[in-house]
Gaussian input, Z-matrix of N, CA and C with variables (Angstrom, degrees):
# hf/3-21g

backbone

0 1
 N
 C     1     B1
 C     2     B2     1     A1
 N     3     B3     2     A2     1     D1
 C     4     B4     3     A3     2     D2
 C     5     B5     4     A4     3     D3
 N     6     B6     5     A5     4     D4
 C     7     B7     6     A6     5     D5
 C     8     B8     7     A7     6     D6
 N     9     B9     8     A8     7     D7
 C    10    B10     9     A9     8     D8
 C    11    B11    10    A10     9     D9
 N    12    B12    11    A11    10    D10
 C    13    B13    12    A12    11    D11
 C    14    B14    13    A13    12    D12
 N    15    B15    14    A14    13    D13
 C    16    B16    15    A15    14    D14
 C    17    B17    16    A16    15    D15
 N    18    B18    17    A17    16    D16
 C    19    B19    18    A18    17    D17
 C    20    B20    19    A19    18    D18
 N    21    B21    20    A20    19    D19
 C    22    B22    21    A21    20    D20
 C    23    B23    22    A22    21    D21
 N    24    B24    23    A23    22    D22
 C    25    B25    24    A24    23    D23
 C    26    B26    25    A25    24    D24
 N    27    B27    26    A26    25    D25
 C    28    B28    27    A27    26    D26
 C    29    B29    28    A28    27    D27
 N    30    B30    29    A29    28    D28
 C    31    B31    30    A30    29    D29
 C    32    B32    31    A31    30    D30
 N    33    B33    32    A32    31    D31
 C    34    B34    33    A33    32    D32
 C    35    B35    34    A34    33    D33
 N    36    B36    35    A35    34    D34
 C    37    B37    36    A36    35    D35
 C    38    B38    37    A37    36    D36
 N    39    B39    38    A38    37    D37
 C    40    B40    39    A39    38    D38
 C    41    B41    40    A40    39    D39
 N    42    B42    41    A41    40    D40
 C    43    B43    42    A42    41    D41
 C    44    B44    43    A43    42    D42
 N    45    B45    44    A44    43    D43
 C    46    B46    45    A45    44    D44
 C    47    B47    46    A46    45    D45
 N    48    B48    47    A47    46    D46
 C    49    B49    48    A48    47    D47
 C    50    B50    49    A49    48    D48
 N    51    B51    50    A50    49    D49
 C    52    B52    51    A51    50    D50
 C    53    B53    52    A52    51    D51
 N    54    B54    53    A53    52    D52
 C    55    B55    54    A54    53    D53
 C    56    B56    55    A55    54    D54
 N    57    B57    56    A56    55    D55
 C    58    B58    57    A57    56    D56
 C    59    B59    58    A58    57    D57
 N    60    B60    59    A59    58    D58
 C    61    B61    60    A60    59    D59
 C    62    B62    61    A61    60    D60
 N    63    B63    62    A62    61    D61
 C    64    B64    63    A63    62    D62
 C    65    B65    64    A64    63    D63
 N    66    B66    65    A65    64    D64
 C    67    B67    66    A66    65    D65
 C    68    B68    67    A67    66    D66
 N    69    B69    68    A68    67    D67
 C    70    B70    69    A69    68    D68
 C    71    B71    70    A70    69    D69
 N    72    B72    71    A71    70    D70
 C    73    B73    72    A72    71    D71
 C    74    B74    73    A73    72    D72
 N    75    B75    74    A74    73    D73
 C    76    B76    75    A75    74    D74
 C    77    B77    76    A76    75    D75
 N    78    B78    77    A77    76    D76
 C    79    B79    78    A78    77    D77
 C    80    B80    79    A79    78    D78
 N    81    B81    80    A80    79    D79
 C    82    B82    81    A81    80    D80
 C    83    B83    82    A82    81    D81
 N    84    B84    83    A83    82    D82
 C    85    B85    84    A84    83    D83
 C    86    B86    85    A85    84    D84
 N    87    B87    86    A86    85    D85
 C    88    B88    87    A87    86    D86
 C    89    B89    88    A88    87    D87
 N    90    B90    89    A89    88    D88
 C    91    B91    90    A90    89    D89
 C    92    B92    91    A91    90    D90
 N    93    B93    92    A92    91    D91
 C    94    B94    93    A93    92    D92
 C    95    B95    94    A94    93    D93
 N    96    B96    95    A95    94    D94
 C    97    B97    96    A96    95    D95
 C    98    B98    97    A97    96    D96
 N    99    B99    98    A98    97    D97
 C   100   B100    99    A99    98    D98
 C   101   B101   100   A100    99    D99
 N   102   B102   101   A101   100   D100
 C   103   B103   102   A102   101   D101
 C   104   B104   103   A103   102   D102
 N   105   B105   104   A104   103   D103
 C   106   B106   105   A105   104   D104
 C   107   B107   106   A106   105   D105
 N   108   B108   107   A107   106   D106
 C   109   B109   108   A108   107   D107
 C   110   B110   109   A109   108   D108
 N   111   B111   110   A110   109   D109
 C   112   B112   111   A111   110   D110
 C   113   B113   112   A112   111   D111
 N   114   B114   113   A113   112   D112
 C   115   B115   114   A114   113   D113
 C   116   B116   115   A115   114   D114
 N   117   B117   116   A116   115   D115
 C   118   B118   117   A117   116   D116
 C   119   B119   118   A118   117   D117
 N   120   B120   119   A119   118   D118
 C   121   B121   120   A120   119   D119
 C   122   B122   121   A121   120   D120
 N   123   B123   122   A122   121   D121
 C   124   B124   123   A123   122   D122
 C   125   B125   124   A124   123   D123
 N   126   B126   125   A125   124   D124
 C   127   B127   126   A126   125   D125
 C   128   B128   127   A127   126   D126
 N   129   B129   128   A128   127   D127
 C   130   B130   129   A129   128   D128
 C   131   B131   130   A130   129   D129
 N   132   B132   131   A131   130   D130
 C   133   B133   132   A132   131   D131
 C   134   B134   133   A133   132   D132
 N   135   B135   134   A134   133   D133
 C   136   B136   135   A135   134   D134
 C   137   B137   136   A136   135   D135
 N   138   B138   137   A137   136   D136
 C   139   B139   138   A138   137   D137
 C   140   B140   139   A139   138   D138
 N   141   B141   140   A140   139   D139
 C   142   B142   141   A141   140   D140
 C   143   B143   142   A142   141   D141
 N   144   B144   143   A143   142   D142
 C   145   B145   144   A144   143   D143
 C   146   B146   145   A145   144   D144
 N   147   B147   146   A146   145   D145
 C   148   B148   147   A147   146   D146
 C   149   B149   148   A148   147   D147
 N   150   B150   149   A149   148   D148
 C   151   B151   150   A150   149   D149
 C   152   B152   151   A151   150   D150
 N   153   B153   152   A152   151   D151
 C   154   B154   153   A153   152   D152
 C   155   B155   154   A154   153   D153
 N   156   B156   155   A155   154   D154
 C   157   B157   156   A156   155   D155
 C   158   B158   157   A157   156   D156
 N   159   B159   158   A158   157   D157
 C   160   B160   159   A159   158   D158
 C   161   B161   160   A160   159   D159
 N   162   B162   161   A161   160   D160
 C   163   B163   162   A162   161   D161
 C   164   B164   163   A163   162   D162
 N   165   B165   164   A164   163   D163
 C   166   B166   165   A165   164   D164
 C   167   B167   166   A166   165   D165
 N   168   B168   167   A167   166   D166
 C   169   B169   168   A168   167   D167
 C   170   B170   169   A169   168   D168
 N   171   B171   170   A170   169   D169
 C   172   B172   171   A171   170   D170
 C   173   B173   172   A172   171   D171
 N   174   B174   173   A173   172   D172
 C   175   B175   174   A174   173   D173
 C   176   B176   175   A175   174   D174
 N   177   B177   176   A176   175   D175
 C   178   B178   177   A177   176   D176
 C   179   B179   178   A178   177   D177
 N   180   B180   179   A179   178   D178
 C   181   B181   180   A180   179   D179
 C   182   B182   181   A181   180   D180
 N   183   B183   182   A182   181   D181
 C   184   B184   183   A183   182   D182
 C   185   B185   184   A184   183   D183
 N   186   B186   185   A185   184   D184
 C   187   B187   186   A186   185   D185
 C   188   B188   187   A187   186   D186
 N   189   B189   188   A188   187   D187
 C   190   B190   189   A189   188   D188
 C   191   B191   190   A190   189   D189
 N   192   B192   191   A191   190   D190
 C   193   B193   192   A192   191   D191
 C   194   B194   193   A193   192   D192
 N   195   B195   194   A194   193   D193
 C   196   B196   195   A195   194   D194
 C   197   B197   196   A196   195   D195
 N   198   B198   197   A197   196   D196
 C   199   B199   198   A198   197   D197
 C   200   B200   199   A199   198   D198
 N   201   B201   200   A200   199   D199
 C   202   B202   201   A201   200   D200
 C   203   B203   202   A202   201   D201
 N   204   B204   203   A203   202   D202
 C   205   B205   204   A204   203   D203
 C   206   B206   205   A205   204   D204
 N   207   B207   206   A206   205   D205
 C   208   B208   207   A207   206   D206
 C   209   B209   208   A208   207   D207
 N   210   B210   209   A209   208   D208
 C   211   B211   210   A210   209   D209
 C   212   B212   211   A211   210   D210
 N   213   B213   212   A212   211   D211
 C   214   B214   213   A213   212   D212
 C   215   B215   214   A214   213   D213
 N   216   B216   215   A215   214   D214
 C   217   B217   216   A216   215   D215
 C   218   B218   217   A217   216   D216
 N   219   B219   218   A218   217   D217
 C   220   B220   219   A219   218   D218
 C   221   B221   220   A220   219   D219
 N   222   B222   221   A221   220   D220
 C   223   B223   222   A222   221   D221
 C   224   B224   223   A223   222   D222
 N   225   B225   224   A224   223   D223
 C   226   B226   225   A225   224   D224
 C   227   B227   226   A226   225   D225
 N   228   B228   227   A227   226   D226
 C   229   B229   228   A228   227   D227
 C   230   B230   229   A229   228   D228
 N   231   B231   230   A230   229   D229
 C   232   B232   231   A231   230   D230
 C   233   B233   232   A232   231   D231
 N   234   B234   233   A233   232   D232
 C   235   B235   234   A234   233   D233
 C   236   B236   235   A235   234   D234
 N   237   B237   236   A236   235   D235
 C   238   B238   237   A237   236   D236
 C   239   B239   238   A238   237   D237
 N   240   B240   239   A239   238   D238
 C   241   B241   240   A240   239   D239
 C   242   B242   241   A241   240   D240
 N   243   B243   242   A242   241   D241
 C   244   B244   243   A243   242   D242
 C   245   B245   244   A244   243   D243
 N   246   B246   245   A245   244   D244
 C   247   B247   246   A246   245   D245
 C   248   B248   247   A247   246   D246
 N   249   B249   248   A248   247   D247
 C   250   B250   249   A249   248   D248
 C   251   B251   250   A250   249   D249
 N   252   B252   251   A251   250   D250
 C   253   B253   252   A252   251   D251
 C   254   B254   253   A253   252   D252
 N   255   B255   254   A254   253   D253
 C   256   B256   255   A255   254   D254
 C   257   B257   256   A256   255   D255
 N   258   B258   257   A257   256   D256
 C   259   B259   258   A258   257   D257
 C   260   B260   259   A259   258   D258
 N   261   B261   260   A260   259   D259
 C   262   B262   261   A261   260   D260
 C   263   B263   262   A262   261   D261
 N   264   B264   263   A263   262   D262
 C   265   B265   264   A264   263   D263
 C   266   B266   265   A265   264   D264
 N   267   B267   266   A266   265   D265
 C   268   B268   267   A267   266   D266
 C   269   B269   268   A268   267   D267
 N   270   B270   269   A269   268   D268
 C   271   B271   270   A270   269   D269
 C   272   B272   271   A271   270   D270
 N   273   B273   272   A272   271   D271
 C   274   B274   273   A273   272   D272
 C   275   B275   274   A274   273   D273
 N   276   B276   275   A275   274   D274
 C   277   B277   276   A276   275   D275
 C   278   B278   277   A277   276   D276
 N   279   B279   278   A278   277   D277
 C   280   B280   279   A279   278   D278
 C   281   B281   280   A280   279   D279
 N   282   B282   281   A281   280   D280
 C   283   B283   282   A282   281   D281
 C   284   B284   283   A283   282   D282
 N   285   B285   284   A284   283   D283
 C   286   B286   285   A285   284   D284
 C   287   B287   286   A286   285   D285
 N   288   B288   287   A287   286   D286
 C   289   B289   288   A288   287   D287
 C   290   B290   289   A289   288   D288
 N   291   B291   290   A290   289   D289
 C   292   B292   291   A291   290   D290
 C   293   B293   292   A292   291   D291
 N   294   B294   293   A293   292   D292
 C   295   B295   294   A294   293   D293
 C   296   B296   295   A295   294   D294
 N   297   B297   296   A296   295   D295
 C   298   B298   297   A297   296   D296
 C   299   B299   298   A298   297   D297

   B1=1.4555
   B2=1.5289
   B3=1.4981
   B4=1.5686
   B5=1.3151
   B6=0.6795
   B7=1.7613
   B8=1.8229
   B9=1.8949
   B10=1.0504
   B11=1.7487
   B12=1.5640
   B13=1.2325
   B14=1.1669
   B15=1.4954
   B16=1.5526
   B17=1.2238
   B18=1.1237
   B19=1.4563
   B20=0.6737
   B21=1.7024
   B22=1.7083
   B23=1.6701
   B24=1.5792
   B25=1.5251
   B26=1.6508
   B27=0.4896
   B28=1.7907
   B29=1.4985
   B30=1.0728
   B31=1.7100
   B32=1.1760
   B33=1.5260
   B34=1.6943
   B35=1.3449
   B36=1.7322
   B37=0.9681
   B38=2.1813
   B39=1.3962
   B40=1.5336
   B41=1.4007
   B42=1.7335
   B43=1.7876
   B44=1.2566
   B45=1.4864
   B46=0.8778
   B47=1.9424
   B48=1.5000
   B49=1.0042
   B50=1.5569
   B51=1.3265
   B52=1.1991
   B53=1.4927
   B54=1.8188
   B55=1.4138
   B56=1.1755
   B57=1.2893
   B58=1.2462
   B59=1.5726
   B60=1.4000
   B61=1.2274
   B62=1.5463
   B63=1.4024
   B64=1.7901
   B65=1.4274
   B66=1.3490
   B67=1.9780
   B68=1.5904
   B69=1.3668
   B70=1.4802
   B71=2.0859
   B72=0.9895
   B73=1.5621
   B74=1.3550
   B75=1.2075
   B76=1.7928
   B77=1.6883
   B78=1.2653
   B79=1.1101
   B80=1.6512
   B81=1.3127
   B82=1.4160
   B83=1.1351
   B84=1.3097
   B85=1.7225
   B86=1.7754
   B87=1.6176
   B88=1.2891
   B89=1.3810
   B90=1.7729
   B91=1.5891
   B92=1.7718
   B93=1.2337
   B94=1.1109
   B95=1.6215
   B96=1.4573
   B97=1.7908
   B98=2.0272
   B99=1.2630
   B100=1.4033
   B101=1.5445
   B102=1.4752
   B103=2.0619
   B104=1.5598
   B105=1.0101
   B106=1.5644
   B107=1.2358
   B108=1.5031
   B109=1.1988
   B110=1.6885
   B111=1.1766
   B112=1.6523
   B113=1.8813
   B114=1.5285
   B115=1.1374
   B116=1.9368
   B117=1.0377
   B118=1.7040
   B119=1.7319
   B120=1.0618
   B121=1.6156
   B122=1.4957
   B123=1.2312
   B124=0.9925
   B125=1.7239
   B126=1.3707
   B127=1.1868
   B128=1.2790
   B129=1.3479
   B130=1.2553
   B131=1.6678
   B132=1.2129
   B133=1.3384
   B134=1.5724
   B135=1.4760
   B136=1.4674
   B137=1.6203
   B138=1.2438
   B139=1.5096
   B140=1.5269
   B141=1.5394
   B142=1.3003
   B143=2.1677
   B144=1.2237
   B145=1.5380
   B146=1.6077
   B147=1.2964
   B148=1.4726
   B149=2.1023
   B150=1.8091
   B151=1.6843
   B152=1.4368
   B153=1.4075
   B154=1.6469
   B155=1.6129
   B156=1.2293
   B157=1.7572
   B158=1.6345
   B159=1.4824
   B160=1.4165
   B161=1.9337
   B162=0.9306
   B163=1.4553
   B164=1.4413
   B165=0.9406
   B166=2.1239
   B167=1.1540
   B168=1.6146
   B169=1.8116
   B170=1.7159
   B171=1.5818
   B172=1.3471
   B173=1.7554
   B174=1.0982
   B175=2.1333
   B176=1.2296
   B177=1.5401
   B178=1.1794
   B179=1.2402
   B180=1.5891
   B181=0.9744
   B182=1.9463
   B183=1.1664
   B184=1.3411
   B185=1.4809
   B186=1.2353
   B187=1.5967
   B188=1.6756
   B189=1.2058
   B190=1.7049
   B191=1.8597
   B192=0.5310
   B193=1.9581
   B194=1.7667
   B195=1.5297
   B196=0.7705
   B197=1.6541
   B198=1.6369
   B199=1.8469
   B200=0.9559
   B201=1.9011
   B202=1.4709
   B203=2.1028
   B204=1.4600
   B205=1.5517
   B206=1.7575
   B207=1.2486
   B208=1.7418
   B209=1.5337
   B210=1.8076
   B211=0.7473
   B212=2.0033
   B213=1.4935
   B214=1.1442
   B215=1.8903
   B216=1.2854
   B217=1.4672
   B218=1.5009
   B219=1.0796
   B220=1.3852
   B221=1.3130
   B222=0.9451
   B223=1.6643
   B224=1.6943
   B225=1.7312
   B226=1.4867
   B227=1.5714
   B228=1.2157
   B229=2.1628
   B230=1.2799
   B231=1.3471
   B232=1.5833
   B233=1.5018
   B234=1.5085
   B235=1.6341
   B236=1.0104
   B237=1.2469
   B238=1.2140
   B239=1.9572
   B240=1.4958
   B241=1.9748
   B242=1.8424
   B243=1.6465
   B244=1.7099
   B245=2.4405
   B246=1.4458
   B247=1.5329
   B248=1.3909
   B249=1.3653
   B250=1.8461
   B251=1.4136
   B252=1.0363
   B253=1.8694
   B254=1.3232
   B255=1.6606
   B256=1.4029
   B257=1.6858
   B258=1.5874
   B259=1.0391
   B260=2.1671
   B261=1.7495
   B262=1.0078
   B263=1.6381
   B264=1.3504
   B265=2.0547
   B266=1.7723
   B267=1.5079
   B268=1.2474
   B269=1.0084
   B270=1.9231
   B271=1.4682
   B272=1.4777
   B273=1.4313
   B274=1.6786
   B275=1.4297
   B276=1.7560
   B277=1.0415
   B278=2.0369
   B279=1.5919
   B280=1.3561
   B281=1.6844
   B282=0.7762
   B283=1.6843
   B284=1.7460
   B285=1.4048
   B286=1.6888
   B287=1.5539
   B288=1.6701
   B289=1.3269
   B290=1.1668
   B291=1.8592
   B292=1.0560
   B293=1.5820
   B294=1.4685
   B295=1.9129
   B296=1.2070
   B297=1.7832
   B298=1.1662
   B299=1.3251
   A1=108.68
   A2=112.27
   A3=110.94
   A4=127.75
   A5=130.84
   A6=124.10
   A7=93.24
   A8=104.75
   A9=114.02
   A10=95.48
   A11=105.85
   A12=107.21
   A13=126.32
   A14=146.21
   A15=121.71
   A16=122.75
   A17=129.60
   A18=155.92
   A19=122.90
   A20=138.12
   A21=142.27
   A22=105.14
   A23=117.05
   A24=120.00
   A25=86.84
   A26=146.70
   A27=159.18
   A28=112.74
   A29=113.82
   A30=103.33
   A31=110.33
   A32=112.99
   A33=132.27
   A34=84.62
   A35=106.50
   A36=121.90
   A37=106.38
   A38=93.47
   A39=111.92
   A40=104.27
   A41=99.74
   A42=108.30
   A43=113.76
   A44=141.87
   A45=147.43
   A46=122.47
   A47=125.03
   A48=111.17
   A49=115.03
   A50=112.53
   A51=97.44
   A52=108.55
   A53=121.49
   A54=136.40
   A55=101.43
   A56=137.89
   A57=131.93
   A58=100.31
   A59=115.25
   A60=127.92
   A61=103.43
   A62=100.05
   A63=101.36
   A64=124.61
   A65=101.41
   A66=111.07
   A67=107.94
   A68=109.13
   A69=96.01
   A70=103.48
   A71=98.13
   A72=115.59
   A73=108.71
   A74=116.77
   A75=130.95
   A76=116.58
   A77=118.03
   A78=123.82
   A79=121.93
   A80=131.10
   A81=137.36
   A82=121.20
   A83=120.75
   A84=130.65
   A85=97.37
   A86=89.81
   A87=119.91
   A88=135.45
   A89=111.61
   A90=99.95
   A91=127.40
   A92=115.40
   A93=120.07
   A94=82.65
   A95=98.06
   A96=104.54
   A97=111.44
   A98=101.77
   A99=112.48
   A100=131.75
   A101=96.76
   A102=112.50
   A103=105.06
   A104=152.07
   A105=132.45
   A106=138.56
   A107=139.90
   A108=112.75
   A109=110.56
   A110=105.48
   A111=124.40
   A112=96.06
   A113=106.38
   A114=122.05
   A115=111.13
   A116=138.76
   A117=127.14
   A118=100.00
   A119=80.39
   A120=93.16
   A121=99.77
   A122=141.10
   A123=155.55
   A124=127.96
   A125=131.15
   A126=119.93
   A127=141.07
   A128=118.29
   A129=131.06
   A130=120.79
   A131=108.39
   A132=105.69
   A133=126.38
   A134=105.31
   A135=128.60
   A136=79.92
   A137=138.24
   A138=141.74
   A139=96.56
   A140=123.82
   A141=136.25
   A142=109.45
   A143=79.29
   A144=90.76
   A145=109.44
   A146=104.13
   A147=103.22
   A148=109.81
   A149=97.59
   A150=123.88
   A151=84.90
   A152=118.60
   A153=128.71
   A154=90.38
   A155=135.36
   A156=123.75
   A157=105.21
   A158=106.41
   A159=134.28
   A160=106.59
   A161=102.56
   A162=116.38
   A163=126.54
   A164=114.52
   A165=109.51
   A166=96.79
   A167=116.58
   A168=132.42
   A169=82.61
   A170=136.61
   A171=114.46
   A172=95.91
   A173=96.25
   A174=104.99
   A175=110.64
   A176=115.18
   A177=123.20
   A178=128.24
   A179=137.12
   A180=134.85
   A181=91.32
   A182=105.55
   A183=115.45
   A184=106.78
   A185=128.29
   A186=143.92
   A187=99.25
   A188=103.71
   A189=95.58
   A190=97.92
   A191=119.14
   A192=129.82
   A193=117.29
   A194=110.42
   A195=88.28
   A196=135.23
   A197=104.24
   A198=78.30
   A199=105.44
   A200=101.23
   A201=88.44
   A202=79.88
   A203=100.91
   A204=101.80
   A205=114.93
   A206=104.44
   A207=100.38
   A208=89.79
   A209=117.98
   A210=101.90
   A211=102.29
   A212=106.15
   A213=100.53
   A214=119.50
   A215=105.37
   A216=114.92
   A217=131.47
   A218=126.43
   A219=144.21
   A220=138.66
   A221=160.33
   A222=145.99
   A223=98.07
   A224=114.71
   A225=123.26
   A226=111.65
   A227=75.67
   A228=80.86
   A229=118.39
   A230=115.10
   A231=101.85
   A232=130.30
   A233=102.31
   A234=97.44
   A235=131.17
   A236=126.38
   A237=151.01
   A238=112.86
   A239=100.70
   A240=88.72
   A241=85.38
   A242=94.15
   A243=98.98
   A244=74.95
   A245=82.70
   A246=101.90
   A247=103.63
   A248=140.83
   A249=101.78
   A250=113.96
   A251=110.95
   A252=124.85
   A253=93.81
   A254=101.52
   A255=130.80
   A256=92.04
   A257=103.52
   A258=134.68
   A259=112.29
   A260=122.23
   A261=99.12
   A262=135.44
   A263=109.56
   A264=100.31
   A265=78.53
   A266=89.85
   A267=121.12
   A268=130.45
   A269=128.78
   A270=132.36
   A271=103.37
   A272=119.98
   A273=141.18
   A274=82.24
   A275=132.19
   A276=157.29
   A277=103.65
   A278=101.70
   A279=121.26
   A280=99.66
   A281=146.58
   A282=144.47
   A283=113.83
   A284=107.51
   A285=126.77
   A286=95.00
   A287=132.20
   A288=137.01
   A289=127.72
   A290=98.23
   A291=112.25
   A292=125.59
   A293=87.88
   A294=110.77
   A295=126.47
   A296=110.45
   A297=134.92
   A298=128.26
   D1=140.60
   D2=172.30
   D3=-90.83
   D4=-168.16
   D5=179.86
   D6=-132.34
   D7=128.64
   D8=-175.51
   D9=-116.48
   D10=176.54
   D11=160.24
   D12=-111.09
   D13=143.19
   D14=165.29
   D15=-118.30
   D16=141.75
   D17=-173.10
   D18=-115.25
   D19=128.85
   D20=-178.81
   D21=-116.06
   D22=131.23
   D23=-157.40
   D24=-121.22
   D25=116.51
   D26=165.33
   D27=-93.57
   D28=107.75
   D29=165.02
   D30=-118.89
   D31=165.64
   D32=-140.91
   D33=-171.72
   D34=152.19
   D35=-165.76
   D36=-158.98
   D37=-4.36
   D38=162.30
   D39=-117.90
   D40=145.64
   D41=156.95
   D42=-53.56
   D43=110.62
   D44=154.47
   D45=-47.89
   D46=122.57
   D47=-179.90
   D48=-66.53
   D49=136.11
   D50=158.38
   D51=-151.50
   D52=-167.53
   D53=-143.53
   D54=-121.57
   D55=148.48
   D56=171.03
   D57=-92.14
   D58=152.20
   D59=168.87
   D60=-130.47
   D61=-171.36
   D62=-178.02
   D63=-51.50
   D64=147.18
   D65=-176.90
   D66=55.75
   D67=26.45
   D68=159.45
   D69=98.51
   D70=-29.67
   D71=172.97
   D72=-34.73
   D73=123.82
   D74=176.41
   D75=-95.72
   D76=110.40
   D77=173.12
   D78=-90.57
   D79=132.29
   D80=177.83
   D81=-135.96
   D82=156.73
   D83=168.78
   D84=-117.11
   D85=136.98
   D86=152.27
   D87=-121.81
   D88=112.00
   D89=175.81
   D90=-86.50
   D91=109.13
   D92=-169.44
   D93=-92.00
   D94=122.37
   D95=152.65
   D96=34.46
   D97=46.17
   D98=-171.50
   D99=69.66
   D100=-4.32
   D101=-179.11
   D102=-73.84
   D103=80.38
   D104=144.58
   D105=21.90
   D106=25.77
   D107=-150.96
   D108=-102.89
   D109=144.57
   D110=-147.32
   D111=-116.61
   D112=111.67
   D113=-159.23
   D114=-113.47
   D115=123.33
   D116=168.94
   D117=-135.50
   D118=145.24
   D119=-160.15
   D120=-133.83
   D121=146.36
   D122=132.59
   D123=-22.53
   D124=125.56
   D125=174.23
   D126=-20.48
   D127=-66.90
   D128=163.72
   D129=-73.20
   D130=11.35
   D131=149.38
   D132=-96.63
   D133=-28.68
   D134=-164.72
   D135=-76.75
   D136=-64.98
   D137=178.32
   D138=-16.10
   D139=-82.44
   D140=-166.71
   D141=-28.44
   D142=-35.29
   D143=175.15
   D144=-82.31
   D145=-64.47
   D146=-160.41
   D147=-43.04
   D148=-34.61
   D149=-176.59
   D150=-52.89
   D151=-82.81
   D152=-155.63
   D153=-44.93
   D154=-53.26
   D155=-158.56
   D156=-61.07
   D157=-41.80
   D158=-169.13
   D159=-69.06
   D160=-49.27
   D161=179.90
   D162=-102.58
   D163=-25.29
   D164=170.31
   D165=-112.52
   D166=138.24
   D167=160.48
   D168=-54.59
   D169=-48.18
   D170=-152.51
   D171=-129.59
   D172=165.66
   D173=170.41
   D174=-179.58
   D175=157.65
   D176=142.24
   D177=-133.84
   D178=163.18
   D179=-106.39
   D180=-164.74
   D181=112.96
   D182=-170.98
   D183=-114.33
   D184=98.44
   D185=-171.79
   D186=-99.87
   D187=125.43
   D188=-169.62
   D189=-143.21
   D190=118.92
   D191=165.00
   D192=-163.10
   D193=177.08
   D194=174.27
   D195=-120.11
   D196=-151.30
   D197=-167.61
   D198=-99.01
   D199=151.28
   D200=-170.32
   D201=-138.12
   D202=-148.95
   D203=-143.04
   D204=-40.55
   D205=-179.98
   D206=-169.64
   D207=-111.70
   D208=144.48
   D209=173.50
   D210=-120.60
   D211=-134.95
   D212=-170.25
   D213=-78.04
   D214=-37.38
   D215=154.38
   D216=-95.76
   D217=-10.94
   D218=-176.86
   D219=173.83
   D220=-113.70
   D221=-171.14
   D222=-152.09
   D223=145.16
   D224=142.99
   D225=-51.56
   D226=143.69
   D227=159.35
   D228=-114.87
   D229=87.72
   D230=176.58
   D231=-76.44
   D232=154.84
   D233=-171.15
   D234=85.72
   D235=-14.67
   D236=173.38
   D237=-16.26
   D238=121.79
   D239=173.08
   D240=-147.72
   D241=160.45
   D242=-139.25
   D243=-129.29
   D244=124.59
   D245=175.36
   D246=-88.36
   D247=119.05
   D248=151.86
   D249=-136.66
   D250=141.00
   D251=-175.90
   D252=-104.44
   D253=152.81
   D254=174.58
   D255=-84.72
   D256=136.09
   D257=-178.76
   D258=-93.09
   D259=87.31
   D260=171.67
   D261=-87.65
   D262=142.50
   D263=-171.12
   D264=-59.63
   D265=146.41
   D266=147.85
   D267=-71.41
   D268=113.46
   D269=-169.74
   D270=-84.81
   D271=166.22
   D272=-160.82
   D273=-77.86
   D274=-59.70
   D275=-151.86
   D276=-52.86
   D277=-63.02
   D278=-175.44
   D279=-85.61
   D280=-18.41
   D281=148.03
   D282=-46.95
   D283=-65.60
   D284=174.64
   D285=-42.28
   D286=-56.54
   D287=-173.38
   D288=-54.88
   D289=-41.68
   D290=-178.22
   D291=-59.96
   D292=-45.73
   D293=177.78
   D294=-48.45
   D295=-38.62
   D296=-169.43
   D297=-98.23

């Protein structure tokens, strides 16, 4: 048998509310498809978010670590580090291009 790794990728596309906990640390819930998953992140990660809400009309938001304990509805994510791309609307123009 080999030894794999696993990783959980969550994407979001709203500011998630969340709580401050110690040193400034941002805590959140995400419901994936009814799972719980319970997220704390570091300052300057929580930034990456607060920028994307602040700065793109659109985004998404790629939260990726891995899983770690189970809780009562769904799992922590430990480790957690947060990707996010600017989201562009799609024109009538570049759709027609696309098709063709």
């Amino acid at each position: 048998m080999i030894q794999g790794k696993l990783e959980v990728t969550i994407k979001i596309n709203e500011l998630p509310e969340a709580k401050a906990v110690e040193n400034g640390w941002q805590q959140f819930e995400v419901d994936c498809d009814g799972r719980i998953i319970s997220v704390t992140v570091k300052p300057k990660v929580w930034k990456k978010l607060t920028d994307a809400q602040a700065n793109f009309p659109m985004w998404v938001a790629a939260i990726a670590g891995k899983l770690g304990e189970a809780t009562e509805k769904g799992f922590v994510l430990n480790e957690p580090n947060i990707q996010v791309f600017e989201k562009k609307p799609k024109t009538p123009a570049a759709d027609a291009a696309a098709a063709s």
